[in-house]
C-alpha positions in Angstrom: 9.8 -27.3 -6.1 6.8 -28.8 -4.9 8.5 -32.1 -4.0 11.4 -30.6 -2.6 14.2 -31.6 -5.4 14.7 -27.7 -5.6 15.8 -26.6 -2.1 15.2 -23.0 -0.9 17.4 -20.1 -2.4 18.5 -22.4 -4.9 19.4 -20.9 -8.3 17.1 -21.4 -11.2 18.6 -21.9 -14.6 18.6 -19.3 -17.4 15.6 -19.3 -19.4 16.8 -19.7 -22.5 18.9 -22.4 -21.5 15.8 -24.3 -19.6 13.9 -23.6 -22.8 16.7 -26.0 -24.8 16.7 -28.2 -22.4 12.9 -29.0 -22.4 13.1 -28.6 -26.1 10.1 -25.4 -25.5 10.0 -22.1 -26.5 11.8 -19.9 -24.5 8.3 -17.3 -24.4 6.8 -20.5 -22.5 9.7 -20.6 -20.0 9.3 -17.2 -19.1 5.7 -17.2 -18.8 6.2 -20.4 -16.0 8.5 -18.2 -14.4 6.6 -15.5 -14.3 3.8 -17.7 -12.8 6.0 -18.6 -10.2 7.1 -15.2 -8.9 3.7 -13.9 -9.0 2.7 -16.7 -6.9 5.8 -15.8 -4.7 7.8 -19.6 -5.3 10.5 -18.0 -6.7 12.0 -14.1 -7.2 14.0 -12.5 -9.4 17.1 -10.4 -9.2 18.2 -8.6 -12.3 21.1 -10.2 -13.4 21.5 -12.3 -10.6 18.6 -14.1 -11.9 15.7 -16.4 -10.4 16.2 -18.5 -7.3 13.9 -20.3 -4.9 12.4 -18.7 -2.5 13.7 -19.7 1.0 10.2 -19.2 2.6 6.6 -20.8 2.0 4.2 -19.3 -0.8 1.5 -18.5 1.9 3.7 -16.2 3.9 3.0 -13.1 4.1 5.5 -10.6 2.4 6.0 -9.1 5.9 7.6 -11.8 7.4 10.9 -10.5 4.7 11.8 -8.4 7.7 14.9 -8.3 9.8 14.8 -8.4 13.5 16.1 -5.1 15.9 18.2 -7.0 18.4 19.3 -4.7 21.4 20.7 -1.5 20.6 19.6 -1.0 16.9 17.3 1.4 15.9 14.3 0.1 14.1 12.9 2.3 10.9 11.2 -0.8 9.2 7.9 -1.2 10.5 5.6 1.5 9.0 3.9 2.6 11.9 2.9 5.6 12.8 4.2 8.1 15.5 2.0 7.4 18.8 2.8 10.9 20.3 0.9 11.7 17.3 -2.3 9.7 18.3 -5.3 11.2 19.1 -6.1 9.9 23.3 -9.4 7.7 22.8 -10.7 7.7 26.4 -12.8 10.6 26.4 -14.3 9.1 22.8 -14.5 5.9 23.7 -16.7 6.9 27.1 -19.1 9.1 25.5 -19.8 6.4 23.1 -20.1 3.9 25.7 -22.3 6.4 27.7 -24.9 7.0 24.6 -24.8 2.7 24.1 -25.7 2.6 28.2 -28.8 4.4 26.9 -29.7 2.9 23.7 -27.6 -0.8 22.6 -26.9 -1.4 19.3 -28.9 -4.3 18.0 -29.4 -7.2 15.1 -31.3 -5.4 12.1 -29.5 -1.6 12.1 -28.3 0.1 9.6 -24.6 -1.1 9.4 -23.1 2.3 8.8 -23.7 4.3 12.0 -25.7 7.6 10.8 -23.4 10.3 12.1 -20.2 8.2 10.9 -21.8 8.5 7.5 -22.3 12.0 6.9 -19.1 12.7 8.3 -17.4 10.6 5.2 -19.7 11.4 3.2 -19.3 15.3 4.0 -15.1 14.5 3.8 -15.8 12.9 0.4 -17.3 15.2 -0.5 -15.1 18.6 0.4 -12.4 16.3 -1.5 -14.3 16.5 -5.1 -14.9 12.4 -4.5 -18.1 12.1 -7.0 -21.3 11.1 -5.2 -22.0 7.9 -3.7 -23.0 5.6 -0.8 -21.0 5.0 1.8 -20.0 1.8 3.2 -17.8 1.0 6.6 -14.9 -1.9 6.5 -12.6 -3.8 8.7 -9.6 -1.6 7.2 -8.4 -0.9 3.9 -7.3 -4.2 3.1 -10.4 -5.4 4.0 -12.2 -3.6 1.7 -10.1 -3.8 -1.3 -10.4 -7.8 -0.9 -14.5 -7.0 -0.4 -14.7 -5.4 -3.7 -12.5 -7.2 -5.8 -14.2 -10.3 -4.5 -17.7 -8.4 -5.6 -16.2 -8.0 -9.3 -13.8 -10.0 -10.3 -13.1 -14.2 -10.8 -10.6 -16.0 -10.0 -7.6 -15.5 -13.5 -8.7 -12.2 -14.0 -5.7 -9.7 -14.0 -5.6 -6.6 -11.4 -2.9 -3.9 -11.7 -1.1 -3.5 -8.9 1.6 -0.5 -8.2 5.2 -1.4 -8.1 6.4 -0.5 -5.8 3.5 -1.3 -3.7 1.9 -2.2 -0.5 2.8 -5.2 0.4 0.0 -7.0 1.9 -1.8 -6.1 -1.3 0.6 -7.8 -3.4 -0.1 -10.4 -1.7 -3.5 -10.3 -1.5 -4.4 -10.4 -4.8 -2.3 -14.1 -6.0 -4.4 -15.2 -2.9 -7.7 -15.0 -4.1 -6.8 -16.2 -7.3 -6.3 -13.3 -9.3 -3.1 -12.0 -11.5 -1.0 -9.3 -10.6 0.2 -7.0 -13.0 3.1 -4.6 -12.2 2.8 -0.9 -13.0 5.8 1.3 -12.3 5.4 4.8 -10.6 7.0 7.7 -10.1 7.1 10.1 -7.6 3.8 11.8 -9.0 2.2 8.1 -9.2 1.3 5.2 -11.2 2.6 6.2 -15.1 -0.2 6.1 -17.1 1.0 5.0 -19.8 2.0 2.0 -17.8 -2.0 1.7 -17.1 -2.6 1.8 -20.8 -0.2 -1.4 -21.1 -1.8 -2.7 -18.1 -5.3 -3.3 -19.8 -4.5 -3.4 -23.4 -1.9 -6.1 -23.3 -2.6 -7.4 -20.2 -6.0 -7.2 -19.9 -6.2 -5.8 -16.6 -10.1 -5.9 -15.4 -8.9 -3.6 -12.2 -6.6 -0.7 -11.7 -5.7 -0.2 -7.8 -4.3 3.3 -7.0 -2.8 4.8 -3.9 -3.6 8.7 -4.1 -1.5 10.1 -1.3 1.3 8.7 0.5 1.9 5.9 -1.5 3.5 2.7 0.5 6.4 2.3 0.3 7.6 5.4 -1.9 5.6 8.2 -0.3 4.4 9.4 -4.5 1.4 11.3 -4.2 -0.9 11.5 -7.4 -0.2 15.4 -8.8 -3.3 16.9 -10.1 -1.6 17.0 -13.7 -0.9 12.8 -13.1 -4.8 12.6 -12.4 -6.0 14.2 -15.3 -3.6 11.9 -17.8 -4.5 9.0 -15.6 -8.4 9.4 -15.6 -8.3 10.4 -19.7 -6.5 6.4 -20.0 -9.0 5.2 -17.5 -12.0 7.1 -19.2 -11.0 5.0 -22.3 -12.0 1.8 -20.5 -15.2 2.4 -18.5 -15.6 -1.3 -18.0 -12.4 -1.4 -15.6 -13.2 -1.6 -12.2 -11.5 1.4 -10.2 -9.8 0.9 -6.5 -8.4 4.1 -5.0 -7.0 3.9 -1.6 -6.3 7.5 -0.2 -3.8 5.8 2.4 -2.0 9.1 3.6 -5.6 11.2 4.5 -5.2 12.7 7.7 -1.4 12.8 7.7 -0.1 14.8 4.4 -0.1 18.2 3.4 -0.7 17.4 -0.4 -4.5 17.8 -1.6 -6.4 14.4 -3.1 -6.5 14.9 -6.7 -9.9 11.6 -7.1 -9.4 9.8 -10.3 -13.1 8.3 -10.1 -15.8 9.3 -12.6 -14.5 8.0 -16.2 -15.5 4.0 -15.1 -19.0 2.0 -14.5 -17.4 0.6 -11.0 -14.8 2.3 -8.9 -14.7 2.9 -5.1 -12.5 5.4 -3.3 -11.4 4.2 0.5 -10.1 6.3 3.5 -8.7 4.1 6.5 -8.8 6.1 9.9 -5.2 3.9 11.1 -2.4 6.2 10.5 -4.1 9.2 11.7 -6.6 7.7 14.6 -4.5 4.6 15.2 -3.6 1.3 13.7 -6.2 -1.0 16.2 -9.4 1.0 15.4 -9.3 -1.3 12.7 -12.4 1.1 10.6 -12.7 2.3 6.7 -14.3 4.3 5.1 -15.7 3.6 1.4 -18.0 5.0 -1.3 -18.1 4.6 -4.7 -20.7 3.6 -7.4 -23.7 2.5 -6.1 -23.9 -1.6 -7.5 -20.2 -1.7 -6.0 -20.9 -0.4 -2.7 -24.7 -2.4 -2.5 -22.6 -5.4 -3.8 -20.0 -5.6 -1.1 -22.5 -4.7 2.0 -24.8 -7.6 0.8 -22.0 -10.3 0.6 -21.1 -7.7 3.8 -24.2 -9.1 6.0 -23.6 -12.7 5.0 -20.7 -12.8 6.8 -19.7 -10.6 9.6 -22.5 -8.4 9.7 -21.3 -4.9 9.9 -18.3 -3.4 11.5 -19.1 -2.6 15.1 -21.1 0.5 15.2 -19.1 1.3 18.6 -16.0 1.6 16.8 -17.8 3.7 14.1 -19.5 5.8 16.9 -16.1 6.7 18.4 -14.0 7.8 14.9 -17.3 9.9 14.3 -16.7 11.5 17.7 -13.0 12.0 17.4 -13.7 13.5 13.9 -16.6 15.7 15.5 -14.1 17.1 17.9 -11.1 17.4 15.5 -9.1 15.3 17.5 -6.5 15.6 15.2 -4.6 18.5 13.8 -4.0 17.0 10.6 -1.8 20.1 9.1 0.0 19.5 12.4 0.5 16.4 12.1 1.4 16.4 8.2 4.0 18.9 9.2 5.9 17.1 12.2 5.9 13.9 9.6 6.9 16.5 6.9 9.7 17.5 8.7 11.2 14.1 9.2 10.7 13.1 5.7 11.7 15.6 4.0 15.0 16.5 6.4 15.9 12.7 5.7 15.6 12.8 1.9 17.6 16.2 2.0 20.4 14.6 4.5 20.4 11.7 1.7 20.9 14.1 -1.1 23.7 15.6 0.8 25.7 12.3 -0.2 24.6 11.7 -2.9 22.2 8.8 -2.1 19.1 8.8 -4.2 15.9 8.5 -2.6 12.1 9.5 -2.8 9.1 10.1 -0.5 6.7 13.4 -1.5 4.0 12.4 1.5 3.6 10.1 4.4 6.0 8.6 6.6 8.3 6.6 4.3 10.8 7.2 2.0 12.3 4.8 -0.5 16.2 4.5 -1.4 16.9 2.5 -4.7 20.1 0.5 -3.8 22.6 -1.5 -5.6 22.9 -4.8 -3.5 19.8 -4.7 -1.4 20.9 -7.7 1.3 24.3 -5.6 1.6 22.6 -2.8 2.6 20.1 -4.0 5.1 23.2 -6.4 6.8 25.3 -2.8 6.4 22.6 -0.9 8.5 22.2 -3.5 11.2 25.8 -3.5 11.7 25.5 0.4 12.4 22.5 0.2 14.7 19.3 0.7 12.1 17.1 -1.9 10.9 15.4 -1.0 7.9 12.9 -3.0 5.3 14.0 -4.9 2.9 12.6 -3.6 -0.8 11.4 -7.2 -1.5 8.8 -6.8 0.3 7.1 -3.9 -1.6 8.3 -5.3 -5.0 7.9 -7.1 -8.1 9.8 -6.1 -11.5 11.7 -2.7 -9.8 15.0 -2.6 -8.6 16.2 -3.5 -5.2 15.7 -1.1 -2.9 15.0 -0.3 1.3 12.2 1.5 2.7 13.0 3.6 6.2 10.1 4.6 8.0 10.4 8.3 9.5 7.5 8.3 12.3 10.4 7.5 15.1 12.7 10.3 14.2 14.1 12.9 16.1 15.5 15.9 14.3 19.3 14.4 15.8 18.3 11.4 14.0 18.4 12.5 10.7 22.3 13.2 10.1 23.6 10.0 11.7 20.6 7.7 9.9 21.4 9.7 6.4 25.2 9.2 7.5 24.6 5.4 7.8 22.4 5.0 4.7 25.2 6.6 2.9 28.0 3.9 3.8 26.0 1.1 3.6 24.4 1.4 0.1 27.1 3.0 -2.1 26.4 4.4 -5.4 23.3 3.7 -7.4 22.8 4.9 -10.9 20.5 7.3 -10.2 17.0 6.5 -12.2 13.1 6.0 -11.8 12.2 3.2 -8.9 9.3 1.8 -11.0 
């Protein structure tokens, strides 16, 4: 492939066959191929089998998206509803009025003071076990921070699939090896965990708590309790949580941390504040979180104390309604997924602003939608081992939407034997 004697979307041959070609056995075959899809060279497709990829191994899974020419609605991109946004302006100048009187200068602390006891206080109304907090360029940005802190290059990390995407491919790009675990609509299985770091040997377990991209599962408080007893089992696992949907879902956090040595629980301020804040907040054990502010000041510094002084403001003044706004994406969501049901069209989404429909022929439905005038995101981009399937971000929705989107969704995906996406 390398050389270029494979050429892009070309089909792969069977394994076993492969295997008696090379005169190897077929378990070797199967573990290059899994190499190779985890390093995104080639994917997989059920029965359709393994083909190369028709787009560089550095790309970024979101460039598997499909333009919204003129005309076509576009329910692909994740984001969140702007009328839903919190102004800044008012924020922004208060801040900049207290910097007129005091600048921020080399040698501060790196987490502004009141931005601190503001997380810390949120942690802590949440049941999130005591610890330091720290202050990140995004959630991203601080998973990559701590796994970087913990982890060598080889090591496995489990990963949920379906999962966010720039995670999964984040972690093949510092060197590490992703390891699928399915979930359902409650969450990562735990005995899929279990599998994860006996046979796997996982070394991390990353978790989404609420609003899980792209599925919308949110971890039920019986889920926690099954999935903190596996993790409590392996204290030497380090322990990511990202609580992606705070601020915008009605379902309470249910914290898995406390059974391992290392864990860290993270609460980005971009679907409730807005996406170009670009601010996270972290805490977790206290190595982890002194660990990742050390290699922290080597680098960037801190996160700009500005931008920390204005999320501390807006959460000061409750800028945001978050039952409100929990309900208006509630509404959406959950109208879609009963408009779906209506048909007979299987899909999933408990929290958030995304719901995921398993499909049969994922390119047919995705060229079926644009044709009706939706552009939606291709599964691939959130997947590894599951089935094909589209995600459809509600955040743009009107409530006259919701019929002729479900109606659409229908006739472009056809039946789908109805079972669990992970």
């Amino acid at each position: 492939m390398g050389s270029g004697a494979l050429q892009p979307d070309q089909l792969l041959p069977p394994m076993r066959e492969l295997a008696a070609t090379l005169g190897v056995n077929p378990n070797t075959v199967a573990a290059a191929y899994r190499t190779l899809r985890e390093r995104g060279v080639i994917e997989t497709d059920g029965r359709r089998g393994s083909r190369v990829r028709p787009r560089p191994a550095t790309t970024a899974r979101g460039s598997i998206r499909v333009a919204a020419p003129a005309g076509v609605r576009d329910v692909s991109n994740g984001s969140p509803d702007p009328a839903l946004l919190p102004p800044l302006g008012e924020a922004f100048a208060e801040v900049a009025r207290r910097y007129a009187e005091r600048p921020g200068m080399y040698g501060e602390a790196p987490v502004d003071e009141e931005f601190g006891r503001l997380a810390r206080a949120a942690f802590d109304a949440d049941g999130v076990p005591a610890g330091p907090v720290g202050v990140t360029s995004g959630s991203l940005d601080a998973v990559e921070r701590v796994l970087a802190v913990h982890l060598r290059p080889g090591d496995a990390v489990a990963v949920e699939d379906p999962g966010w995407g720039s995670l999964l491919d984040l972690v093949p790009a510092l060197g590490l090896r992703p390891v699928p675990v399915a979930v359902d609509d409650e969450g990562p299985l735990p005995e899929e965990i279990e599998r994860a770091i006996r046979k796997d040997g996982a070394r991390a377990v990353i978790v989404t708590d609420r609003a899980q991209n792209p599925t919308g599962a949110c971890v039920t408080e019986s889920r926690a309790r099954e999935l903190r007893r596996v993790l409590s089992a392996h204290p030497g696992v380090l322990l990511i949580e990202d609580d992606h949907g705070h601020g915008i879902v009605a379902q309470s956090l249910h914290p898995l941390a406390g059974g391992t040595d290392h864990w860290v629980l993270i609460r980005s301020v971009a679907k409730a504040y807005g996406p170009d804040l670009r601010i996270a907040a972290f805490t977790g054990d206290a190595e982890t979180v002194d660990r990742v502010l050390g290699r922290q000041r080597l680098g960037p510094g801190w996160v700009s104390r500005l931008l920390q002084g204005v999320v501390a403001q807006l959460w000061t003044t409750d800028a945001v309604d978050a039952a409100a706004v929990a309900r208006a994406y509630g509404k959406r969501r959950d109208g879609l997924v009963r408009a779906l049901a209506r048909r007979g069209v299987e899909a999933h989404g408990r929290g958030g602003m995304n719901v995921w429909v398993p499909v049969s022929d994922e390119t047919g439905a995705v060229t079926g939608l644009l044709a009706t005038g939706w552009a939606v995101a291709p599964g691939a981009r959130f997947r590894m081992d599951t089935g094909p399937a589209v995600r459809l971000t509600v955040s743009g929705l009107a409530a006259a939407d919701i019929e002729p989107l479900a109606e659409a969704v229908a006739r472009a995906t056809g039946p789908v034997a109805a079972r669990s996406y992970g």
